[in-house]
N, C-alpha and C positions, 0 to 999 in steps of 0.2 A: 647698433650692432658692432658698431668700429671698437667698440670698449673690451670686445669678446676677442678680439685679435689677439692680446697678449697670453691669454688662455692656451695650453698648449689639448688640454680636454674639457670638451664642452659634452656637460651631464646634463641629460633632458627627463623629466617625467613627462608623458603621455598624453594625459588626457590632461581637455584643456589647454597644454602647450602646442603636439603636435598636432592633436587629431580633436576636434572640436567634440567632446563626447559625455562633459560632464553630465549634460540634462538628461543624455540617453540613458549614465548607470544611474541615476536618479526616479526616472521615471521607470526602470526596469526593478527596479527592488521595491519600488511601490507595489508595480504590477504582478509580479513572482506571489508575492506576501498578502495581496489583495483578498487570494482565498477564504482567508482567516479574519478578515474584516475591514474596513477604513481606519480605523483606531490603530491595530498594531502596524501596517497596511504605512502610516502616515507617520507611526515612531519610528520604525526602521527607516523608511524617507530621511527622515531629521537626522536620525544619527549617524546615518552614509554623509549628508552633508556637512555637519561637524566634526568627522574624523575621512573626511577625504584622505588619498593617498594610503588609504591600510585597506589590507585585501578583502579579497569579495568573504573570502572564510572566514573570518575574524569575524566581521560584521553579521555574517547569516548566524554562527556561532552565540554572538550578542543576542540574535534573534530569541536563538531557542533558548538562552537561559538566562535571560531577562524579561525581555517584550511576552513570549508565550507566556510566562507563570504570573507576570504581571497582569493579565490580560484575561486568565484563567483559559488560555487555549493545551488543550490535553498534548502531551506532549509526544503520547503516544501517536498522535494525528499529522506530527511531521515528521516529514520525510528529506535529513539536510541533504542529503544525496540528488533527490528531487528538485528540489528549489535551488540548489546550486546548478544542475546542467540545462534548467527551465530560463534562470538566467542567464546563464551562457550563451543559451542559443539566440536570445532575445539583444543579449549584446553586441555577439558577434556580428550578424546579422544587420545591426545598424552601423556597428563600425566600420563594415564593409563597404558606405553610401555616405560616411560623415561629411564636413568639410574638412579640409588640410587645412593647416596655417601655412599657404604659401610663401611667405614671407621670410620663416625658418629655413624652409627647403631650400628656398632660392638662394639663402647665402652659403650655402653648403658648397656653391659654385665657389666662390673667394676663400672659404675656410682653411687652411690647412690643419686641425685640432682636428683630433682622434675625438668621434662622436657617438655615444653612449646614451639608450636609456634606461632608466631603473624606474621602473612602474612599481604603483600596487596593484596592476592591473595580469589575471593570468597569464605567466610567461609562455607556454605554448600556444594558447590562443591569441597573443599579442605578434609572437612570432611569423604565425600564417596567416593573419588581418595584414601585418606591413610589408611583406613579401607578396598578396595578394594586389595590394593598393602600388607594389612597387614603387614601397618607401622603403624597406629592408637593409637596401644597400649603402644608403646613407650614414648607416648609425656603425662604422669599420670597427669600433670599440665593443659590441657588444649588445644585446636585448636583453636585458632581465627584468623581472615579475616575482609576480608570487607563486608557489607560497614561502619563499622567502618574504623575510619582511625588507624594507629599505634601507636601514641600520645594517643586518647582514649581508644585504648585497653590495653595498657601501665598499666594509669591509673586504669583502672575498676582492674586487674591483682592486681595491690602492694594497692588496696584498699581491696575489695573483698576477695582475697586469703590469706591476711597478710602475705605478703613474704616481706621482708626486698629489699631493694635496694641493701643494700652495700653485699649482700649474691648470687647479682644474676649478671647476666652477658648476654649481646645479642650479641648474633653471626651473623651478614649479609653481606650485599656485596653489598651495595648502599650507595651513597650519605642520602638518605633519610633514610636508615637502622641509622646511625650515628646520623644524625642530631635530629632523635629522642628517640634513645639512651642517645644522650648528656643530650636534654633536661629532659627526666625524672630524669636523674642523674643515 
């Protein structure tokens, strides 16, 4: 963590980093999607896990106009409204009970860098999980989520905040964490 000193902003994604939670959006979009059988039930699993970091909407999205027509599940039969606040609650609900990565937190104590997350994870429901968990106060830079994606929040961040790029730094743990890290520079 000494390498992160020179850092005047340190950028976190969430899950995974802060809040131990990948298994839980994992196993909840299995579960949501379950309805409709093991097969699509177990594609939507896979492809939450291969585009980690992109929002719950994106992906239920994928759902219904991929996996369902693939699947031959009537389209008329779902409900995205549904199975998006079915997983909500099923998320919420565990994030509230995760583990922390203590380790993050506790250097927060020595930090002086403005600290920032940018999740794909819902920004109001992200919101009231780390203010519930009174982790909130840690992040002086900001909470943002979706349904912005991380490219525009990126953006709106080193516009808006006038924080320097070459000052700041993202920490995550996807492919899509990187890919738009890279791209903002």
């Amino acid at each position: 963590m000494n390498k992160l000193s020179k850092y005047k902003n340190l950028i976190f994604d969430c899950d995974g980093i802060i809040l131990n939670s990948n298994k839980i959006k994992t196993q909840a979009f299995y579960k949501v999607v379950s309805i409709y059988g093991d097969k699509p039930a177990t594609e939507l699993q896979n492809y939450h896990i291969q585009n980690g970091g992109i929002s719950r909407y994106k992906k239920f999205n994928y759902f219904f106009e991929n996996i369902a027509i693939q699947n031959n599940i009537e389209r008329d039969s779902i409900c995205l409204d549904n199975l998006i606040k079915n997983y909500s609650k099923i998320v919420k609900n565990e994030l509230e009970k995760c583990q922390i990565c203590s380790h993050i937190i506790d250097y927060r104590k020595y930090s002086k860098a403005k600290w920032f997350i940018v999740s794909g994870s819902d920004q109001k429901e992200l919101n009231e999980v780390l203010k519930k968990r009174n982790l909130a106060k840690h992040f002086d830079g900001g909470i943002y989520g979706s349904p912005l994606s991380k490219d525009e929040i990126f953006r709106i961040i080193f516009k808006d905040k006038i924080i320097k790029r070459s000052e700041s730094i993202y920490i995550g743990d996807s492919k899509y964490d990187y890919i738009s890290a890279k791209k903002i520079g």
